[in-house]
Backbone as CSV, one residue per row, in Angstrom:
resi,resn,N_x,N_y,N_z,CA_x,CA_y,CA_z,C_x,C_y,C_z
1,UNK,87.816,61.972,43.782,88.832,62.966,44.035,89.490,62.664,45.380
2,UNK,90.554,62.640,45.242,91.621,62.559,46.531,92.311,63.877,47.566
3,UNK,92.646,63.892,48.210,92.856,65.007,49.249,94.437,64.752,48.906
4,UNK,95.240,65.911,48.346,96.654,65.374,48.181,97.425,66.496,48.244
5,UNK,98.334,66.257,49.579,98.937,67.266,49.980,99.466,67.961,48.984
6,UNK,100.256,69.496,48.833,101.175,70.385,47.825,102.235,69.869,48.074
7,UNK,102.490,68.761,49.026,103.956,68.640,48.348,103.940,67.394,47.720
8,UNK,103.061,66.322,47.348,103.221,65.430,46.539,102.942,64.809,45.394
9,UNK,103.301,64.498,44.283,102.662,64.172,43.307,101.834,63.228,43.166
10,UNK,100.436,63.324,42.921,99.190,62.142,42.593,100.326,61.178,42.241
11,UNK,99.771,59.828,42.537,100.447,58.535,42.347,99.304,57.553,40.809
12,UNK,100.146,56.913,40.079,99.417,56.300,39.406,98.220,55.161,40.080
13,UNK,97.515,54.873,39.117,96.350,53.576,39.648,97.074,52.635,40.220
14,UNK,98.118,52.179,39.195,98.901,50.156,39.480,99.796,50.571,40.833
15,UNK,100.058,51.451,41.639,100.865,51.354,42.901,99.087,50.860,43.834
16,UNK,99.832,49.932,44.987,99.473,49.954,45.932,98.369,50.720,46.416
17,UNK,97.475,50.178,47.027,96.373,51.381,47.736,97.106,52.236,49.577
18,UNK,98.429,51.862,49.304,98.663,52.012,50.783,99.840,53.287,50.020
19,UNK,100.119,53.008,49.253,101.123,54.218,48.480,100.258,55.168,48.046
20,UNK,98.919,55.023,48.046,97.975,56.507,47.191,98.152,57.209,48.728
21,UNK,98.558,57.033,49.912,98.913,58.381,50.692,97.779,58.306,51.293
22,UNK,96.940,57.196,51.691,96.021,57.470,52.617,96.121,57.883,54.189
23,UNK,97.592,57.680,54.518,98.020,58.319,55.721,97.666,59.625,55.317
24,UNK,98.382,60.467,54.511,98.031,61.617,54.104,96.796,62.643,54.208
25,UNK,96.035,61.467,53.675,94.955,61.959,53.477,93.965,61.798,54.467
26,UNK,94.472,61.216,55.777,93.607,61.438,57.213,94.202,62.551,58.003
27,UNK,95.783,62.733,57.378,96.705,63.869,58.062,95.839,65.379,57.405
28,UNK,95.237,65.210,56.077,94.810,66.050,55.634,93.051,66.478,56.013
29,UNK,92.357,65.584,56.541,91.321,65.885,57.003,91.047,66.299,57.940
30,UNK,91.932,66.016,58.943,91.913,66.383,60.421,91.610,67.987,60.545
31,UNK,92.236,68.945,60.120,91.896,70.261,59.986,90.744,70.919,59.228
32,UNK,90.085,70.049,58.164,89.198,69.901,57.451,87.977,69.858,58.453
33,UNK,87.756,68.791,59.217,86.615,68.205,60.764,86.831,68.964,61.589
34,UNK,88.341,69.592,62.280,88.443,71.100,63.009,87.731,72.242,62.622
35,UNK,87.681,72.582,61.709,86.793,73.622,61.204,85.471,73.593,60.907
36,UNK,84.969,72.480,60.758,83.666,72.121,60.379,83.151,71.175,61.794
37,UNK,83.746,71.123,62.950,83.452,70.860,64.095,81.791,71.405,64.366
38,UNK,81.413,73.109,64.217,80.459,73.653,64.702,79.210,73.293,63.750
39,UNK,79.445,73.092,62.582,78.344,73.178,61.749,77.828,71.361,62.535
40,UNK,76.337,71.543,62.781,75.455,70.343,63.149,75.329,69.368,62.013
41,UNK,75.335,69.289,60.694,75.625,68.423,59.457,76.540,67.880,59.487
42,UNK,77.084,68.507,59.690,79.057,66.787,59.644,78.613,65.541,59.813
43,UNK,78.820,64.852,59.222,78.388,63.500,59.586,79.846,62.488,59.149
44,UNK,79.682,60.998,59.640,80.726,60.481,59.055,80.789,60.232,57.254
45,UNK,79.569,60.503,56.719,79.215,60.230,55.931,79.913,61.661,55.064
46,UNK,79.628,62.776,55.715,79.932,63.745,55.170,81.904,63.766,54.343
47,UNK,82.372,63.377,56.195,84.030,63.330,56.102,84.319,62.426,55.204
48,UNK,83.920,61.303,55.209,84.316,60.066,54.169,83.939,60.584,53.153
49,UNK,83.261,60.824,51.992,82.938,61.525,50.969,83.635,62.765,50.630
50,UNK,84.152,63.308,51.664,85.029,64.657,51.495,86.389,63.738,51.254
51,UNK,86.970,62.485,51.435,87.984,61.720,51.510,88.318,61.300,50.297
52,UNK,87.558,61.192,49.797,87.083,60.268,48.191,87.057,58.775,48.444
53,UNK,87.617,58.371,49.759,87.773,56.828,49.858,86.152,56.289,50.464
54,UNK,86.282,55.022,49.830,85.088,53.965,50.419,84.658,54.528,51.764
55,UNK,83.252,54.720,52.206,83.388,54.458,53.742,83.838,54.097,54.405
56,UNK,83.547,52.507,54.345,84.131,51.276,55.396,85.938,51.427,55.422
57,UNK,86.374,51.677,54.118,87.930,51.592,53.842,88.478,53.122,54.614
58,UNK,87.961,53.820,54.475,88.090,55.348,55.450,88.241,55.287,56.537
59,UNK,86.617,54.571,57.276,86.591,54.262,58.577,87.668,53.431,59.042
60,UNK,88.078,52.817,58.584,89.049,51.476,59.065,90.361,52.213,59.085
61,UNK,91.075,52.825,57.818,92.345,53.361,57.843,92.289,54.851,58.932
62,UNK,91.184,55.136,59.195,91.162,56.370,60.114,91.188,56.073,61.501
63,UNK,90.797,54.742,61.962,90.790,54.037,63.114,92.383,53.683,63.349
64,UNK,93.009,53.040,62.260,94.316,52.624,62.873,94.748,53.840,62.774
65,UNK,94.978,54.901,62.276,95.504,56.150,62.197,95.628,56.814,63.343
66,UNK,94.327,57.297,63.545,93.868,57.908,65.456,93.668,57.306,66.622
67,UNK,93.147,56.197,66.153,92.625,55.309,67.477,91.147,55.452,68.178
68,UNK,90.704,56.465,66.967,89.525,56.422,67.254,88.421,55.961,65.947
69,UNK,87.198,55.855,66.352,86.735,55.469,64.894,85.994,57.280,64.684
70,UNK,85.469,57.483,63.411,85.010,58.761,63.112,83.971,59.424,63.772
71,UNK,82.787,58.051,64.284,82.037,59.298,64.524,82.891,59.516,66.103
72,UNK,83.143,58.271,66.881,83.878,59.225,68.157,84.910,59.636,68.248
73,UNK,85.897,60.192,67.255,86.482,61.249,66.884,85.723,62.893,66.945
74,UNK,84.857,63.167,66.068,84.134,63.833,65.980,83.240,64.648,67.035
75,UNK,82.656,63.480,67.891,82.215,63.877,69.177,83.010,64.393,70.002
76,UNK,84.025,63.304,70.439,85.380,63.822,71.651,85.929,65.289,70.977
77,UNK,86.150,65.200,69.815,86.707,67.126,69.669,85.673,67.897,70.322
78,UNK,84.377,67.406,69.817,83.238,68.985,69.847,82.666,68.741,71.728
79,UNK,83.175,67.810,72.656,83.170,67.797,73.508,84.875,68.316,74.274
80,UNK,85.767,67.966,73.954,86.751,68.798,74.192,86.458,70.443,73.663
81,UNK,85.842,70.502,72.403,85.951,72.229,72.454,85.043,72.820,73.544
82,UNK,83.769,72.083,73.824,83.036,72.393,74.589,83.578,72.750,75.905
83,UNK,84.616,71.430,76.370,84.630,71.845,77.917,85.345,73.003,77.894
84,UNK,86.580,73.268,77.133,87.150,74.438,76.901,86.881,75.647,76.958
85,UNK,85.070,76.200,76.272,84.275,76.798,76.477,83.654,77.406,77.653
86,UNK,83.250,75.567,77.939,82.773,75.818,79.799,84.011,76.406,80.633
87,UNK,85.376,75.534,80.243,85.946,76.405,81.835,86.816,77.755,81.201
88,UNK,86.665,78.860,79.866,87.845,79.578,80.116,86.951,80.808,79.063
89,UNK,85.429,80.420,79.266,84.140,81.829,79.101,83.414,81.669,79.657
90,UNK,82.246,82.834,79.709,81.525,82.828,80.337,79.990,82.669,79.256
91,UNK,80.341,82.333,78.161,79.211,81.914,77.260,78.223,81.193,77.783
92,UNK,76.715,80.832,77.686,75.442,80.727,78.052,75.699,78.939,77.695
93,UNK,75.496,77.867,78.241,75.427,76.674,78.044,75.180,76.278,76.074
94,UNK,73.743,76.855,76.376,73.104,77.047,75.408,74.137,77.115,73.725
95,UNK,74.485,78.449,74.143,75.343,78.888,72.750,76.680,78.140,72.762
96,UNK,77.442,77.463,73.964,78.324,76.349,73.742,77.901,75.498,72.864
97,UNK,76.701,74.815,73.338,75.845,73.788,72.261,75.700,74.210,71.273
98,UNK,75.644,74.906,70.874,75.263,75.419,69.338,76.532,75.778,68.297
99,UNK,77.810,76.502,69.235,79.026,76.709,68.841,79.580,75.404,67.971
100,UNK,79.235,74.393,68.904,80.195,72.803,68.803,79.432,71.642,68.167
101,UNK,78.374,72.595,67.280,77.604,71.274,66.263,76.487,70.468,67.118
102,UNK,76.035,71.000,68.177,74.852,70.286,68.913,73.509,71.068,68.448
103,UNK,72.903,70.012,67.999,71.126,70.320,67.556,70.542,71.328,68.664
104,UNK,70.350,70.873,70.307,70.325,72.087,70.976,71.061,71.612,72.829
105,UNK,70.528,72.398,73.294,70.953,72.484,74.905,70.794,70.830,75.306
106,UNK,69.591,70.244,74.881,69.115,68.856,75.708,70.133,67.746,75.545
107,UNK,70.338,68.362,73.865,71.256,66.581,73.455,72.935,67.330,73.531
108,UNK,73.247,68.348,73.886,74.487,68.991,74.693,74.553,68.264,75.745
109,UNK,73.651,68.607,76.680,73.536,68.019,78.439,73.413,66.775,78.569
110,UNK,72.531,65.666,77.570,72.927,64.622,77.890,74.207,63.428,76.925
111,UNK,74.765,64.696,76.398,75.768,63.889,75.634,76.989,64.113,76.689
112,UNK,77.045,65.266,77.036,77.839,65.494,78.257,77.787,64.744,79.197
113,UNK,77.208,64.493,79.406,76.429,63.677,81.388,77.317,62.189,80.916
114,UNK,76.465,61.784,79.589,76.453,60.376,79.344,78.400,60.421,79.665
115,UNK,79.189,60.776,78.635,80.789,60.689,78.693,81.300,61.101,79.663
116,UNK,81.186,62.246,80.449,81.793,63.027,81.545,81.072,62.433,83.102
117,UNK,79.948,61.661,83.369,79.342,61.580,84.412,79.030,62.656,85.126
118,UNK,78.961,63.539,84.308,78.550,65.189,85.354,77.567,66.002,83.990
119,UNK,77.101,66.967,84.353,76.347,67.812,83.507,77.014,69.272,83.136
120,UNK,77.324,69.568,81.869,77.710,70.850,81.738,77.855,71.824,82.657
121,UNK,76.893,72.599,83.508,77.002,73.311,84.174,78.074,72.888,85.618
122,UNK,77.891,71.595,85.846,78.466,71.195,87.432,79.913,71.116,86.694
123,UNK,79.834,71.015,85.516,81.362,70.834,85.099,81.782,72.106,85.516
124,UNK,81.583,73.115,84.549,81.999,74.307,84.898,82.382,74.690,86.120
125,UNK,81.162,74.365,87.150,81.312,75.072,88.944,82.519,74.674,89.572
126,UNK,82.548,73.158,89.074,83.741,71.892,89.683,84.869,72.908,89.227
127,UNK,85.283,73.364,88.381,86.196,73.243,87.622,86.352,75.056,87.499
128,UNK,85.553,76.010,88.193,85.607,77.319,88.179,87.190,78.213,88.890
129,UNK,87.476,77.352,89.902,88.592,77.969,90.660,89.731,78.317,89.343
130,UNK,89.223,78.222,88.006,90.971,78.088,87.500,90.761,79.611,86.494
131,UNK,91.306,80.350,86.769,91.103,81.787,86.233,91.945,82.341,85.078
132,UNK,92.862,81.098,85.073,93.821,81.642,83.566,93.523,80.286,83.083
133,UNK,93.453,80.645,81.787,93.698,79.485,80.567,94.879,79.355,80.258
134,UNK,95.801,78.000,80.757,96.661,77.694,80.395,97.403,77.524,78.974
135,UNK,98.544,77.913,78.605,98.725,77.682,77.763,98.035,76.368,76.633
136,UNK,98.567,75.306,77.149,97.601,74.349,76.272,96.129,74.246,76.576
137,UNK,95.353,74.629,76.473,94.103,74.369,76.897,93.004,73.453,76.480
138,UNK,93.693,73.121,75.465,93.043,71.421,74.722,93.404,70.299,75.806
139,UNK,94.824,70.851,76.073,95.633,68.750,76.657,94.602,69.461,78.142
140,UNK,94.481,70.652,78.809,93.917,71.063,80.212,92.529,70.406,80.125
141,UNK,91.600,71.029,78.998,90.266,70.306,79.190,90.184,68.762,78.791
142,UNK,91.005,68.211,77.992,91.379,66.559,78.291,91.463,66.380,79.173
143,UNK,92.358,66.918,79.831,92.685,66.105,81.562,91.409,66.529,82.372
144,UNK,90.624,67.320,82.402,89.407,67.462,83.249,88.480,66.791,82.450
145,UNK,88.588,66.754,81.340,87.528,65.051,81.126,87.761,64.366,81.783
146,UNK,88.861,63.360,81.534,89.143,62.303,81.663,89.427,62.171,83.406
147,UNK,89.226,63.032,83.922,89.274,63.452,85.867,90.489,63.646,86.280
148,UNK,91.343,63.164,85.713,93.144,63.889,85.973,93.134,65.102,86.911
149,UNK,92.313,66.209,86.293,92.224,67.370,87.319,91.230,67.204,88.157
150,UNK,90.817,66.556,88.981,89.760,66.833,89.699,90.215,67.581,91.214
């Protein structure tokens, strides 16, 4: 089964594998992995199978697509929702981790540490002076990943 937008008609077998709309159908998952960000089961295994396409052929057309490959797609969101978390509530570390699909607090803190070079909490402190959530607050906690705001 294929993921196929309402506005287009399924394509026959004999076209092309690049005409069955596999752009489409990474345009169509993306909100699919947004929502299913929190649940700890997602796997790449999961998304590709929700795709109907091959693994390897998924992984590959989802790479030139995003620029990322799936599983660090997957991570970088539920670490972007995270920092988001950290700087614009006052939610318990803990229940961040749990919100954003992390097994618990430990492999939160050192999945954090490992990408960010800082630990959840010092993120937050670093990063406390900012008292409104900006309008975009996705591209805001990108840029305090990536140290832009420091």
């Amino acid at each position: 089964m294929h993921i196929i937008s309402p506005e287009r008609e399924p394509l026959t077998r004999r076209e092309p594998c690049s005409a069955w709309g596999i752009k489409s159908v990474v345009q169509d998952i993306l909100p699919w992995i947004e929502d299913n960000l929190d649940n700890e089961r997602i796997r790449v295994s999961t998304v590709t199978r929700k795709s109907g396409y091959g693994h390897s052929h998924f992984q590959r057309v989802f790479r030139k697509q995003t620029g990322y490959n799936l599983a660090e797609y997957i991570r970088t969101r539920r670490l972007i929702r995270a920092a988001q978390s950290l700087l614009f509530t006052d939610k318990d570390i803990m229940q961040i981790a749990f919100d954003n699909g992390f097994t618990s607090q430990q492999t939160f803190s050192r999945t954090f540490r490992k990408y960010l070079n800082v630990p959840p909490a010092t993120f937050r402190k670093r990063h406390a002076r900012r008292t409104q959530q900006p309008r975009n607050s996705v591209i805001f906690a990108w840029r305090c990943l990536s140290g832009a705001e420091q």
